[in-house]
C-alpha positions in Angstrom: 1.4 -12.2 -8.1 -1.1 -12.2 -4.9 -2.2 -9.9 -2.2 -2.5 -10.4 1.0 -3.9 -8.7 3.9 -3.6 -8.6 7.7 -4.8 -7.0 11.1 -2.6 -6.1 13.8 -3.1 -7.7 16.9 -4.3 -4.2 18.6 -6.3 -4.0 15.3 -5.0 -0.5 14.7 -2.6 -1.6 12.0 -3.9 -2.8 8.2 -1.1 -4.2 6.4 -1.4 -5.2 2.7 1.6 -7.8 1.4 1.3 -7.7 -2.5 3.9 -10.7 -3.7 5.3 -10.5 -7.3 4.0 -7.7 -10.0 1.7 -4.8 -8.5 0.0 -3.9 -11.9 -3.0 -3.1 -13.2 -3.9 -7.3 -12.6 -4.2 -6.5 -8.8 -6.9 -3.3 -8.9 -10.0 -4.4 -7.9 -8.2 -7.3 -4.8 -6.4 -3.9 -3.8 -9.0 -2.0 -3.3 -11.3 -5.2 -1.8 -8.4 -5.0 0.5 -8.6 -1.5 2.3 -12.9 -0.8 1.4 -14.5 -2.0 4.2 -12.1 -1.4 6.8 -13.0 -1.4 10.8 -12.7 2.3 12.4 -10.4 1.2 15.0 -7.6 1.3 11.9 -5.6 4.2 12.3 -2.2 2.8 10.1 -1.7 1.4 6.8 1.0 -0.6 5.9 1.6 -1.4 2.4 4.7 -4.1 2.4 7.0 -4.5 -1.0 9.2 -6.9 0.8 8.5 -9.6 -2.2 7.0 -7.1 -5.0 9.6 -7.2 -8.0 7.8 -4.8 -10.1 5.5 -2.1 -10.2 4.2 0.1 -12.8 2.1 3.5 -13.2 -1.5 1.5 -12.1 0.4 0.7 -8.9 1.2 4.5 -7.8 -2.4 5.0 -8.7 -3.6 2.6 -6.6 -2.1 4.0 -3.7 -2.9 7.4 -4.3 -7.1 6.1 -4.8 -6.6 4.3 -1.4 -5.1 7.3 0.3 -7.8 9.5 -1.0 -10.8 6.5 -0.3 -9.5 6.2 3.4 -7.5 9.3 4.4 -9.8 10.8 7.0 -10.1 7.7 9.3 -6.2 6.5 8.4 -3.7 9.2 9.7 -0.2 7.2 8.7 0.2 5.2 5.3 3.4 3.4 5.3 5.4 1.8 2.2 7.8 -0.5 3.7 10.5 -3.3 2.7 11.3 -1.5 -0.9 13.7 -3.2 -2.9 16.1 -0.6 -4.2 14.5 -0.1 -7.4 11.2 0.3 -6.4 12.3 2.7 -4.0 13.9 4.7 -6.7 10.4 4.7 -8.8 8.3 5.9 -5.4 10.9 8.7 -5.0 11.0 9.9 -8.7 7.4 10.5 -8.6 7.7 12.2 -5.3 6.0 9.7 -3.3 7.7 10.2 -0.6 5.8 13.4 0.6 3.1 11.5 0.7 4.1 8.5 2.3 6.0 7.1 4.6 8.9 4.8 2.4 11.1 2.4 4.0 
């Protein structure tokens, strides 16, 4: 399991890779990864495309960074779900409060 994070070439964009579990083993690198972030970010982009597994820590994770960073980020973005993660984001309603892809 690792995170990653990059800037967008336009440095509006902060997206946040997270490879293998997001659990509880990945709080304090998650939130290193969105604390300090420049003004000029506007969109967060949190990609799944190589998470197998998530767990209850994980949706709280996202909702503490939404809530840290929501009135300089106007667009917070889940993308590259597999189907079973999908399935967990939408069950706990996720999806009104993100963007899921």
């Amino acid at each position: 399991m690792s995170l990653t994070k990059s800037i967008s070439a336009d440095a509006a964009t902060l997206t946040i890779h997270i490879k293998g579990k997001f659990d509880f083993n990945l709080v304090q690198s998650f939130r290193q990864a969105y604390a300090q972030i420049d003004k000029s970010i506007t969109k967060v982009i949190i990609d799944l495309r190589e998470t197998d597994y998530m767990d209850s820590s994980a949706l709280g994770m996202l909702l503490n960074m939404q809530k840290s960073i929501d009135t300089q980020v106007n667009k917070f973005e889940i993308s590259n779900c597999q189907p079973q993660l999908k399935k967990i984001l939408q069950i706990s309603r996720f999806d009104k409060k993100f963007d899921i892809n």
